[in-house]
PyMOL Python script that loads the backbone (N, CA, C, O; Angstrom):
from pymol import cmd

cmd.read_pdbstr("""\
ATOM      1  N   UNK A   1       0.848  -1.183   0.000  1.00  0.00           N
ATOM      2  CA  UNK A   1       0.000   0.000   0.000  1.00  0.00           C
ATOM      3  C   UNK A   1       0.890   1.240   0.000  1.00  0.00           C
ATOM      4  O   UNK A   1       1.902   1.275   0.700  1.00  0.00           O
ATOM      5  N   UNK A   2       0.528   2.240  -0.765  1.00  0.00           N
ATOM      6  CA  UNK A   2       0.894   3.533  -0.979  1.00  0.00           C
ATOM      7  C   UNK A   2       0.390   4.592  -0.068  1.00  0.00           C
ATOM      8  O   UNK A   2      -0.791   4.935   0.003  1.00  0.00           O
ATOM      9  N   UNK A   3       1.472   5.135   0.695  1.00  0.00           N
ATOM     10  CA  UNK A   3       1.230   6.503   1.300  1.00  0.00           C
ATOM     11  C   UNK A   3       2.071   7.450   1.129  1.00  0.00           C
ATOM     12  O   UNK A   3       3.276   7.354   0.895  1.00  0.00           O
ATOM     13  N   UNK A   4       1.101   8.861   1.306  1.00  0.00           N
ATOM     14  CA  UNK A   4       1.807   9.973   1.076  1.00  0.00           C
ATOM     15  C   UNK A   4       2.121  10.216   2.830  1.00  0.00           C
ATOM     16  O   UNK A   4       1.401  10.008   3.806  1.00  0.00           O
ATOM     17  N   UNK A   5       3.325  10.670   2.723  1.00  0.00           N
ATOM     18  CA  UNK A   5       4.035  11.431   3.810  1.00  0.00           C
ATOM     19  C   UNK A   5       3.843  12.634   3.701  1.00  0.00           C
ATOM     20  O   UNK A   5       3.968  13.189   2.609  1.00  0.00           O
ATOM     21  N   UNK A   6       3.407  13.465   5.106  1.00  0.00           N
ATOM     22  CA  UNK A   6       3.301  14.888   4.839  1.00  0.00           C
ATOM     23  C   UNK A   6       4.462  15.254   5.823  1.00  0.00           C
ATOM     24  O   UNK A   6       4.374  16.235   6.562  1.00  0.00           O
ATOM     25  N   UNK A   7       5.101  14.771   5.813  1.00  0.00           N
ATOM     26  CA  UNK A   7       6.689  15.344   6.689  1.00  0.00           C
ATOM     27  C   UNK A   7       7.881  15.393   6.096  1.00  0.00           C
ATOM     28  O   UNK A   7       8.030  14.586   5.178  1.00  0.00           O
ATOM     29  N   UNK A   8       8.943  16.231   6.390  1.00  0.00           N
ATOM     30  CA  UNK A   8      10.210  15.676   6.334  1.00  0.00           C
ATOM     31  C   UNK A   8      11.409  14.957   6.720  1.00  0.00           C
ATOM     32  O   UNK A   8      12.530  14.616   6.342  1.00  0.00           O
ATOM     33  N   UNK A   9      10.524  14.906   7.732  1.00  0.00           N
ATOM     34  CA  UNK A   9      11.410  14.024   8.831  1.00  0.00           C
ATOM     35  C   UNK A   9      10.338  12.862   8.747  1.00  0.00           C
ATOM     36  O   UNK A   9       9.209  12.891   8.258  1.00  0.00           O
ATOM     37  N   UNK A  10      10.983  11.890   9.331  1.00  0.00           N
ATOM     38  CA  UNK A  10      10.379  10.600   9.738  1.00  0.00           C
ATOM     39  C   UNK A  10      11.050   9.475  10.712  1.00  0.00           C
ATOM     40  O   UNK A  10      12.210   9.170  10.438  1.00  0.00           O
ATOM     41  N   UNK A  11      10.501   8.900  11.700  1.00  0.00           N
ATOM     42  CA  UNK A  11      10.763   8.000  12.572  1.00  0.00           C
ATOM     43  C   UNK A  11      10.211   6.959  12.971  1.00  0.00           C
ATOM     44  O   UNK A  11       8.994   7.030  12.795  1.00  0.00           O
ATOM     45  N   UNK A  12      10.587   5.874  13.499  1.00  0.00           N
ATOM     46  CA  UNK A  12       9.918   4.765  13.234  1.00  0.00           C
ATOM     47  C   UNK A  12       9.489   4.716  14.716  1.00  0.00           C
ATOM     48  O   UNK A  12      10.305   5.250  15.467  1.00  0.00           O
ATOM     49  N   UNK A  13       8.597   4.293  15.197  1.00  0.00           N
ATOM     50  CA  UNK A  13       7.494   3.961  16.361  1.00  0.00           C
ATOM     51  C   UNK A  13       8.734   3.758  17.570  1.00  0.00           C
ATOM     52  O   UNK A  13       8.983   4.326  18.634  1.00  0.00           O
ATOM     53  N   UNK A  14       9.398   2.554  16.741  1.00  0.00           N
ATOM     54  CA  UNK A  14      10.428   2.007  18.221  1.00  0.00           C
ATOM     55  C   UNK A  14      11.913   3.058  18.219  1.00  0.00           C
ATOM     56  O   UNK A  14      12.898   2.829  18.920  1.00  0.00           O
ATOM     57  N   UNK A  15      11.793   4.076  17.384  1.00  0.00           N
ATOM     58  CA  UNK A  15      12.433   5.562  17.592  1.00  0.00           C
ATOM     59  C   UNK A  15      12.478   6.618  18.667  1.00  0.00           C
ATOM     60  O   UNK A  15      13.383   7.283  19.171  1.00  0.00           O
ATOM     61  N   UNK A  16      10.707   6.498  18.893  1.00  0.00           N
ATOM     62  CA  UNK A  16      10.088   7.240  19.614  1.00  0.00           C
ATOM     63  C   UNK A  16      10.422   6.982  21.059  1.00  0.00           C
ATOM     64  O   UNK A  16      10.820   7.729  21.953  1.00  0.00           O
ATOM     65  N   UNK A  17      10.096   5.508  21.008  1.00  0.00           N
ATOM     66  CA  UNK A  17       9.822   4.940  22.398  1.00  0.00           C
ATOM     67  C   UNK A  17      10.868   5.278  22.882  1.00  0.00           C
ATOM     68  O   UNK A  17      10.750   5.901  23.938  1.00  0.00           O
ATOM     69  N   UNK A  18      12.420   5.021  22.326  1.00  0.00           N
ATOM     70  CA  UNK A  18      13.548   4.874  22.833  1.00  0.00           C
ATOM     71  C   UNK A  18      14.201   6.447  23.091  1.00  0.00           C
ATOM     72  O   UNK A  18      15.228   6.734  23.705  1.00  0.00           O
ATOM     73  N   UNK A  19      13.077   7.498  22.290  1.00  0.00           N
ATOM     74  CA  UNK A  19      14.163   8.797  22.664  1.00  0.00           C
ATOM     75  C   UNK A  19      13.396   9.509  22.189  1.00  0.00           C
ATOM     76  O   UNK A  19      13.802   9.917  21.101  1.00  0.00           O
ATOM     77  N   UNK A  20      11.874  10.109  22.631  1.00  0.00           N
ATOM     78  CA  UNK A  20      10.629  10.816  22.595  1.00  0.00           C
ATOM     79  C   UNK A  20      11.148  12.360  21.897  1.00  0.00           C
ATOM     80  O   UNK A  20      10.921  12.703  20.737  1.00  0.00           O
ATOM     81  N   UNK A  21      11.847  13.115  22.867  1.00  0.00           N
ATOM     82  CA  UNK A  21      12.262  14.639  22.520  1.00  0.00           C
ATOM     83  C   UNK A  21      13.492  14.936  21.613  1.00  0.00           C
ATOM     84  O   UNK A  21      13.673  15.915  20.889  1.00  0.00           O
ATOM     85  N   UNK A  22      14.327  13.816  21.836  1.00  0.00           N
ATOM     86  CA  UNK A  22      15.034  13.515  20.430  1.00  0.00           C
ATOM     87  C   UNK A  22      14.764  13.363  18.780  1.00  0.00           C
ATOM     88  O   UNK A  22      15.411  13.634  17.768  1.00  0.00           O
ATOM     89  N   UNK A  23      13.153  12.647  19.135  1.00  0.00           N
ATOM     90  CA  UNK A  23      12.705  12.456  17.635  1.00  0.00           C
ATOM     91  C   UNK A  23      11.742  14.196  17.666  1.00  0.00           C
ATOM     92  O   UNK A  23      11.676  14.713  16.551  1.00  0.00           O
ATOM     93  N   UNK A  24      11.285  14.744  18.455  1.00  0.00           N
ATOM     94  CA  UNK A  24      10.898  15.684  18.402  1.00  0.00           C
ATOM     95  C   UNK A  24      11.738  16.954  17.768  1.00  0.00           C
ATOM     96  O   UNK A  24      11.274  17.657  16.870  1.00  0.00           O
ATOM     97  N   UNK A  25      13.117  17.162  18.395  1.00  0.00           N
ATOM     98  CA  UNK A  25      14.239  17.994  17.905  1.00  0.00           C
ATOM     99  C   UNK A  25      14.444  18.074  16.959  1.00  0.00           C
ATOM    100  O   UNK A  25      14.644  19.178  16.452  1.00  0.00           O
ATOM    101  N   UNK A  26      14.510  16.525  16.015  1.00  0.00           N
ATOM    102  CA  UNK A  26      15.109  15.901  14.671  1.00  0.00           C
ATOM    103  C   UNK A  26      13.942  17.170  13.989  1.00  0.00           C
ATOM    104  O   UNK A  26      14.223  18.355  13.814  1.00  0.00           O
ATOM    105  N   UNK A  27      13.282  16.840  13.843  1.00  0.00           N
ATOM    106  CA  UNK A  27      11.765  17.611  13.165  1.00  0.00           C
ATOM    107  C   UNK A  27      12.271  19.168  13.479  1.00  0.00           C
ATOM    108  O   UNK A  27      11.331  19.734  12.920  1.00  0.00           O
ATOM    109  N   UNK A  28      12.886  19.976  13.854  1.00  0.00           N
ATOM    110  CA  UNK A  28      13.774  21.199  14.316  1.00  0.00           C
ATOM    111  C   UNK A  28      12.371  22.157  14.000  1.00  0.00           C
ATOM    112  O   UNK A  28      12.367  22.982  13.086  1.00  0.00           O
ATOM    113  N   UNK A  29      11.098  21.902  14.962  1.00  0.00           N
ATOM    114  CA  UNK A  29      10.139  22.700  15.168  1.00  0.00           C
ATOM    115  C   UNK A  29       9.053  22.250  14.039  1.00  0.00           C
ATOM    116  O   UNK A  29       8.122  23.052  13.978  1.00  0.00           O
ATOM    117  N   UNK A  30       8.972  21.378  13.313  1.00  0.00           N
ATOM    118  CA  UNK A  30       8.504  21.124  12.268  1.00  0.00           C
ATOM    119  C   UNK A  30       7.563  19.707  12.592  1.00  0.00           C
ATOM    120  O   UNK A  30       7.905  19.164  13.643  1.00  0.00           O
ATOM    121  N   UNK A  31       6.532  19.084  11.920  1.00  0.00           N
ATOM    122  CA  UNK A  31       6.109  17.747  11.961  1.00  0.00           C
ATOM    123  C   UNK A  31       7.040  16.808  11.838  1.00  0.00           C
ATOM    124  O   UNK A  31       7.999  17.005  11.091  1.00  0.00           O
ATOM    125  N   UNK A  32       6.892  15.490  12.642  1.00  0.00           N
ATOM    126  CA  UNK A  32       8.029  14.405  12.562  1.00  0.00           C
ATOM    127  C   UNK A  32       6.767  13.490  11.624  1.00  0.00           C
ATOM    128  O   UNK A  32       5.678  13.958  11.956  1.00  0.00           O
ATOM    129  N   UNK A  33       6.655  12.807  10.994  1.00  0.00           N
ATOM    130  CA  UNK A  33       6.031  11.749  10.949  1.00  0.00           C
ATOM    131  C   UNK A  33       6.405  10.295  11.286  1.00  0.00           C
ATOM    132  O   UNK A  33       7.487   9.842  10.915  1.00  0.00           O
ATOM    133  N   UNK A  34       5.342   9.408  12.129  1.00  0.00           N
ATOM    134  CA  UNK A  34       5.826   8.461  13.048  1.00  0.00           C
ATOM    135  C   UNK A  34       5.769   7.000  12.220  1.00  0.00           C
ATOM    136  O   UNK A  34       4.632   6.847  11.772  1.00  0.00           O
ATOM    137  N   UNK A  35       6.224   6.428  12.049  1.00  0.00           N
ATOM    138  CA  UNK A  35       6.171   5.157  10.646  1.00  0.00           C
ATOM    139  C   UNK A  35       6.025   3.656  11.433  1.00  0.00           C
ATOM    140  O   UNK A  35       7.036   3.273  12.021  1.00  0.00           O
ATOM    141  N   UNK A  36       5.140   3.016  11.464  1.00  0.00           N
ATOM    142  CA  UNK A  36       5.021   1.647  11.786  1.00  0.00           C
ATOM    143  C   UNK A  36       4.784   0.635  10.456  1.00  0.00           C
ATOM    144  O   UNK A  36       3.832   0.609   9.676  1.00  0.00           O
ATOM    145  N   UNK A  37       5.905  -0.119  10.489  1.00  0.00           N
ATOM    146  CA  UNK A  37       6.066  -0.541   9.650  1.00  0.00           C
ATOM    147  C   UNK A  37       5.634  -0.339   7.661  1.00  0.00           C
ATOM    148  O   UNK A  37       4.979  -0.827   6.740  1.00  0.00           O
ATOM    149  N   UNK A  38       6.903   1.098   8.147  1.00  0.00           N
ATOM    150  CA  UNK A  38       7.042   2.289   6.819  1.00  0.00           C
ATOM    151  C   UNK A  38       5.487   2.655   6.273  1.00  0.00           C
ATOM    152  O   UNK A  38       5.306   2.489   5.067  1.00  0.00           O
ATOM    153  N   UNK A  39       4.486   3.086   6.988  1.00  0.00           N
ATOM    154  CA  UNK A  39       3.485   3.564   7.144  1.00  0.00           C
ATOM    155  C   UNK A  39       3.350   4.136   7.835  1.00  0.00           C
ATOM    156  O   UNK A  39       3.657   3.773   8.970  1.00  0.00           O
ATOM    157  N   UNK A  40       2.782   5.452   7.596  1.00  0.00           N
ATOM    158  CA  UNK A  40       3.030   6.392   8.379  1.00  0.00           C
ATOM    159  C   UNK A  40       1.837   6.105   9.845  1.00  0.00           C
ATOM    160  O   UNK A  40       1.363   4.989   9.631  1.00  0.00           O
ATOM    161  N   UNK A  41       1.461   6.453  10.655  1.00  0.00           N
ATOM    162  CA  UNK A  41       0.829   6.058  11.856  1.00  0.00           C
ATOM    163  C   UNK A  41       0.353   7.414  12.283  1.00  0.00           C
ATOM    164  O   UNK A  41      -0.832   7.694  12.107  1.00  0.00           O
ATOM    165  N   UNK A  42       1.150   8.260  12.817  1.00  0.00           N
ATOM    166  CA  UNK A  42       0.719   9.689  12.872  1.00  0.00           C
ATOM    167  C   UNK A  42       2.020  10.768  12.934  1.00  0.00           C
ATOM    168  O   UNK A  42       3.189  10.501  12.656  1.00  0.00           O
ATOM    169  N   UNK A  43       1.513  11.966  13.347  1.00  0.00           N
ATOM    170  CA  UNK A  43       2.713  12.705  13.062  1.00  0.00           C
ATOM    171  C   UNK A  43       2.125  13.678  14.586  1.00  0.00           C
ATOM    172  O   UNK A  43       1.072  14.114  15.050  1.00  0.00           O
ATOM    173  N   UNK A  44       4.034  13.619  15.014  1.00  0.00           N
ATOM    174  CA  UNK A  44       4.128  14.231  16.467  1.00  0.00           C
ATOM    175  C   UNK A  44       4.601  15.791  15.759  1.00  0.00           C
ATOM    176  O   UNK A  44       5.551  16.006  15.006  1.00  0.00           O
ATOM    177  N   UNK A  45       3.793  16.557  16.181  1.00  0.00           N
ATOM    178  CA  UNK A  45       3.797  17.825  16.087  1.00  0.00           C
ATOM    179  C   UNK A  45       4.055  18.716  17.460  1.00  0.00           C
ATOM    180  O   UNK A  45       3.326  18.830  18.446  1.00  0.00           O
ATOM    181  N   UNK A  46       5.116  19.203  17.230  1.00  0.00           N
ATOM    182  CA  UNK A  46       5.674  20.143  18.190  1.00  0.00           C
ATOM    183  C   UNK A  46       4.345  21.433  18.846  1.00  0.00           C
ATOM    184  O   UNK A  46       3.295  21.816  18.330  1.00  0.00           O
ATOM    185  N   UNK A  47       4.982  21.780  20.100  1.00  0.00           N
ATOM    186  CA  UNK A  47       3.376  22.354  20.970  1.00  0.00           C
ATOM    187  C   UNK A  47       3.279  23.902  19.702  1.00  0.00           C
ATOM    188  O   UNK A  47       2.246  23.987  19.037  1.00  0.00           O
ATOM    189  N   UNK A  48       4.127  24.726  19.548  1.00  0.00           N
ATOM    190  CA  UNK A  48       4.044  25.368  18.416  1.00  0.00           C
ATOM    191  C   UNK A  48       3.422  25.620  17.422  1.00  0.00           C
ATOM    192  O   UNK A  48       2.684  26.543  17.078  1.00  0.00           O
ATOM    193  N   UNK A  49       3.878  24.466  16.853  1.00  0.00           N
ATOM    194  CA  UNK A  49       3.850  24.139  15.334  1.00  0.00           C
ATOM    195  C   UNK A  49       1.794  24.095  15.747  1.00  0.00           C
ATOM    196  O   UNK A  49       1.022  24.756  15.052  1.00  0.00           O
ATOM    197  N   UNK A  50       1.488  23.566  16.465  1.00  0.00           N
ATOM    198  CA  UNK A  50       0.277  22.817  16.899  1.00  0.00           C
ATOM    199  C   UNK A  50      -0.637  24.082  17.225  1.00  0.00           C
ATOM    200  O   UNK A  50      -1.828  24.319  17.026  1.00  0.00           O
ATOM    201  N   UNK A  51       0.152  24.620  17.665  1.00  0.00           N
ATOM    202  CA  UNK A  51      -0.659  25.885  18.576  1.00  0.00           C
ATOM    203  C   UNK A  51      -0.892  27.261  16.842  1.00  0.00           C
ATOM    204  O   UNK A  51      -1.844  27.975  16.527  1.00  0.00           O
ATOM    205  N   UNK A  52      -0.046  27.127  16.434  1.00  0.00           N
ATOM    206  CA  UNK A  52      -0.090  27.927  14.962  1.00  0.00           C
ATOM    207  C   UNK A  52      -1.204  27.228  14.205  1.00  0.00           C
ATOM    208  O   UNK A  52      -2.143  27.872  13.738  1.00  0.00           O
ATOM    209  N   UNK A  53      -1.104  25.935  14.084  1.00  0.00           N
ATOM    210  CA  UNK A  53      -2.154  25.533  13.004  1.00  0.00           C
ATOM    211  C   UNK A  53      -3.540  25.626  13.495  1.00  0.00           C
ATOM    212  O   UNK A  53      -4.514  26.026  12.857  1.00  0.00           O
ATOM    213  N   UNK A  54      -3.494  25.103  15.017  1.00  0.00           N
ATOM    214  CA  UNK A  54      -4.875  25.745  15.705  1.00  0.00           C
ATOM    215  C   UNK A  54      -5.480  26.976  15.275  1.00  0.00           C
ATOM    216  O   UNK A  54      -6.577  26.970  14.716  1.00  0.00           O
ATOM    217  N   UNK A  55      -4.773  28.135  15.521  1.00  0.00           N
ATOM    218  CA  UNK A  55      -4.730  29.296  15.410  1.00  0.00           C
ATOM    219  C   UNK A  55      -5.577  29.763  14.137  1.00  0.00           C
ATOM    220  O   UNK A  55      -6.706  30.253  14.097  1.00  0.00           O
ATOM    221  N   UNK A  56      -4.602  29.434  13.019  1.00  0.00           N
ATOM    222  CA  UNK A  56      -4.875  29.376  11.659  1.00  0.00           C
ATOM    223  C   UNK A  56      -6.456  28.677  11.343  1.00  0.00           C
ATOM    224  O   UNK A  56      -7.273  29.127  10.539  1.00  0.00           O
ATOM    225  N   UNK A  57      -6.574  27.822  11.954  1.00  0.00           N
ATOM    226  CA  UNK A  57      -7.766  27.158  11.618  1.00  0.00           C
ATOM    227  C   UNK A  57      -8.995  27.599  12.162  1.00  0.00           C
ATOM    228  O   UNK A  57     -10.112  27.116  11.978  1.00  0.00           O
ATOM    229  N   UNK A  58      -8.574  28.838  13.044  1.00  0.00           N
ATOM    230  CA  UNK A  58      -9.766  29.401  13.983  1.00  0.00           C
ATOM    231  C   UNK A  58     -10.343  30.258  12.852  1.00  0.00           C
ATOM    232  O   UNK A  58     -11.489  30.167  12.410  1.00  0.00           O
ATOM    233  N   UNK A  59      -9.362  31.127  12.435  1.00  0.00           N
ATOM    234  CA  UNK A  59      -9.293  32.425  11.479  1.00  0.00           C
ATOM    235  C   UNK A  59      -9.842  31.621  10.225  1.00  0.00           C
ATOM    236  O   UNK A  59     -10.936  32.018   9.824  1.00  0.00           O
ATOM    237  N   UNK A  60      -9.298  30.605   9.567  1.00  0.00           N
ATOM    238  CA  UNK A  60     -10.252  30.280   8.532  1.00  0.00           C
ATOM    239  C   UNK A  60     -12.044  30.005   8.370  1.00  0.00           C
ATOM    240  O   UNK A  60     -12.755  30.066   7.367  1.00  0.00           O
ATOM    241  N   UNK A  61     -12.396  29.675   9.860  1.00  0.00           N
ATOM    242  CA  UNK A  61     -13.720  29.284  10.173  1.00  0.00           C
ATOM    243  C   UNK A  61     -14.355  30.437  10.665  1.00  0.00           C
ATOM    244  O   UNK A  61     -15.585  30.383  10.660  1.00  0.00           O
ATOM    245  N   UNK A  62     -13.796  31.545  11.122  1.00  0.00           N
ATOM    246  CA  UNK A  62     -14.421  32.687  11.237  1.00  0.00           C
ATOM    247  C   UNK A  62     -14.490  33.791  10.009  1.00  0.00           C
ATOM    248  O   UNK A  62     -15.396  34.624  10.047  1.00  0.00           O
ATOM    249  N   UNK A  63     -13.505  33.807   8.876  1.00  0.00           N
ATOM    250  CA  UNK A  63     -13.716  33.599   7.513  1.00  0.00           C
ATOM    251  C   UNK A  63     -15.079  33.373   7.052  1.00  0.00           C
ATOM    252  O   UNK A  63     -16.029  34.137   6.884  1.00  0.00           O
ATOM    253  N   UNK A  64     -14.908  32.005   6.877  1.00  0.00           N
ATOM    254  CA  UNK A  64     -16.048  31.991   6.455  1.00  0.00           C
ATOM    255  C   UNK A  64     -17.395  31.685   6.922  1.00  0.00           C
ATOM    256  O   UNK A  64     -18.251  31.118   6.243  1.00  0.00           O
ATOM    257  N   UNK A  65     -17.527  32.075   8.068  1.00  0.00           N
ATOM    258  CA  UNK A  65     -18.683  32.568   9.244  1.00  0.00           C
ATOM    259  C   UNK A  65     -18.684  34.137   8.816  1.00  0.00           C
ATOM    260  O   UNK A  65     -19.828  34.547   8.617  1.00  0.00           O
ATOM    261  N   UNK A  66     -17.902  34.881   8.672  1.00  0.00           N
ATOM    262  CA  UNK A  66     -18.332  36.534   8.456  1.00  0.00           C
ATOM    263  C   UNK A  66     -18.360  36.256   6.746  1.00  0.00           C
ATOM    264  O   UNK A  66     -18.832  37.299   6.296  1.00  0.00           O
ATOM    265  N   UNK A  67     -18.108  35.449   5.746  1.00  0.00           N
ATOM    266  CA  UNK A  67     -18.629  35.422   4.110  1.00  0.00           C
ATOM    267  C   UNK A  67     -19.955  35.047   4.326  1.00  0.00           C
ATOM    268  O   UNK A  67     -20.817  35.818   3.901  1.00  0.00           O
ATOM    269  N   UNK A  68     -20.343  33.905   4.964  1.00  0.00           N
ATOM    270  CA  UNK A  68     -21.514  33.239   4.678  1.00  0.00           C
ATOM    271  C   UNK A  68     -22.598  34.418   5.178  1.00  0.00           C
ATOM    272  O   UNK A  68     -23.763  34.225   4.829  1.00  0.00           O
ATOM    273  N   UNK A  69     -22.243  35.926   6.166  1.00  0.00           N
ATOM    274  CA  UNK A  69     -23.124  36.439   6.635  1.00  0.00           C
ATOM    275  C   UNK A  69     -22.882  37.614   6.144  1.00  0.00           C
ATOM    276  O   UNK A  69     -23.441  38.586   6.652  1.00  0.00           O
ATOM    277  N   UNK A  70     -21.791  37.811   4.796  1.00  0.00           N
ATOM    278  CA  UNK A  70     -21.652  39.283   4.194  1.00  0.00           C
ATOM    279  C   UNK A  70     -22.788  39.692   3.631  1.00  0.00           C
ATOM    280  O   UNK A  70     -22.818  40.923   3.656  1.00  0.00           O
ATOM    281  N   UNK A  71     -23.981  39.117   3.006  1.00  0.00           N
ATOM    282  CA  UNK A  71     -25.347  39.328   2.192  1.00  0.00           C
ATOM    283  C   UNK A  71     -26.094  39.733   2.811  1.00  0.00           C
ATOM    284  O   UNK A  71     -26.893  40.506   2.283  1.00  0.00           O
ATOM    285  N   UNK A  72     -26.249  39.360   4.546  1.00  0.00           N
ATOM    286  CA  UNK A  72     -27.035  40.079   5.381  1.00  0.00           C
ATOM    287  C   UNK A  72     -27.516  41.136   5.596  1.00  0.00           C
ATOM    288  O   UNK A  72     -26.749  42.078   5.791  1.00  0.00           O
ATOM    289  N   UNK A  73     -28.774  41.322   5.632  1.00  0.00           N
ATOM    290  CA  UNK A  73     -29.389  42.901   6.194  1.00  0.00           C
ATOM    291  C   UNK A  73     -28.699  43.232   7.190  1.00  0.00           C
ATOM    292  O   UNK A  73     -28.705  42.511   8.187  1.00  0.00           O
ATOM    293  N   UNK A  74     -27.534  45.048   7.116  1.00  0.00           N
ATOM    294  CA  UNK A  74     -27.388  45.362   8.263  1.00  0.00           C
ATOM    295  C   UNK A  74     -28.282  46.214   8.947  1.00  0.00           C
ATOM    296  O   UNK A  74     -29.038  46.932   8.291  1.00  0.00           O
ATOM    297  N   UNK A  75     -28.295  46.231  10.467  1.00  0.00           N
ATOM    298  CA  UNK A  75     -28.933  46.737  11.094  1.00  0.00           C
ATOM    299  C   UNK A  75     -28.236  47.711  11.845  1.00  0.00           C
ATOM    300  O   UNK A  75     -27.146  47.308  12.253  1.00  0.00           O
ATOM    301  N   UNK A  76     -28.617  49.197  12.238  1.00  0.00           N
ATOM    302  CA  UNK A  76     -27.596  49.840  12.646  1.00  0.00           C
ATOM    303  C   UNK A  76     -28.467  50.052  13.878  1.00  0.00           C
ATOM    304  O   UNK A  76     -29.644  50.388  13.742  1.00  0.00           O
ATOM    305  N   UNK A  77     -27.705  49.790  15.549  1.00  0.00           N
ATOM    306  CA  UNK A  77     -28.117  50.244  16.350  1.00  0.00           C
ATOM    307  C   UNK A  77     -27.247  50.634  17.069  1.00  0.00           C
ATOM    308  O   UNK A  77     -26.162  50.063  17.178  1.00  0.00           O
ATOM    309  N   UNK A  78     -27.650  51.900  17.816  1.00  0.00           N
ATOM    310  CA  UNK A  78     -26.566  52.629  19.541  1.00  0.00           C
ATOM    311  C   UNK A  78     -26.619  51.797  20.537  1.00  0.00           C
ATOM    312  O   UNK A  78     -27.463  50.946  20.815  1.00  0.00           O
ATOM    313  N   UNK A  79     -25.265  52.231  21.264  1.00  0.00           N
ATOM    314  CA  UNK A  79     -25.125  51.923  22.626  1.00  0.00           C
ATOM    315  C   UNK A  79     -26.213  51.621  23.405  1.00  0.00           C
ATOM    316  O   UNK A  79     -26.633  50.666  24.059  1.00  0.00           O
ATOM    317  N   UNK A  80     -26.680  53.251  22.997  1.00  0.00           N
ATOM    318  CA  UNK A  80     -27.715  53.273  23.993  1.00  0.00           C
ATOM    319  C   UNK A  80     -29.227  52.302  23.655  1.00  0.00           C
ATOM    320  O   UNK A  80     -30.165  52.197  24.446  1.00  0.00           O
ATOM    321  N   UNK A  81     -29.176  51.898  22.786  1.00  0.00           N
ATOM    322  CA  UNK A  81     -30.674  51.413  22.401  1.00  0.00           C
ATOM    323  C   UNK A  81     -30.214  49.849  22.621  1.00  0.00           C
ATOM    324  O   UNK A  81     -31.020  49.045  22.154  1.00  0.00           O
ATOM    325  N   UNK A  82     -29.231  49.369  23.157  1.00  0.00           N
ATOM    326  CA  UNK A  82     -28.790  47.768  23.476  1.00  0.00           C
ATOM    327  C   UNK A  82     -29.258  47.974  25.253  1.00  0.00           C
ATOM    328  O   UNK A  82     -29.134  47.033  26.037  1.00  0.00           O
TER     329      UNK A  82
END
""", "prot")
cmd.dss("prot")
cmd.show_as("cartoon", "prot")
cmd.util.cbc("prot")
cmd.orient("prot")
């Protein structure tokens, strides 16, 4: 079976076990992808790297939460009338 790797780094499962923040480093802030038997399994993503794509993914969904509601009737109201 054919897989795509979305990393540049890569390590094999019994890599991990034997040296966790080592295989983390290798990846130098970047995705490691984790390989059980040369298939990829998952990919250890640095707190960073993790916390950016979160981020990113907030801003895309609020995107398109304020497109889907650009057509909307606006309504203009004051301070004072809330």
């Amino acid at each position: 079976m054919v897989s795509i790797v979305l990393a540049e780094v890569t390590a094999s499962v019994s890599e991990l076990k034997r040296n966790p923040m080592g295989t983390v480093a290798a990846g130098d802030g970047a995705p490691v992808a984790i390989l059980n038997r040369n298939e990829p399994a998952f990919y250890c993503v640095p707190a960073k790297a993790y916390e950016a794509m979160m981020d990113r993914l907030e801003d895309l969904e609020l995107n398109a939460l304020a497109d889907s509601r650009a057509s909307e009737t606006v309504i203009k109201v004051t301070l004072d009338e809330l």
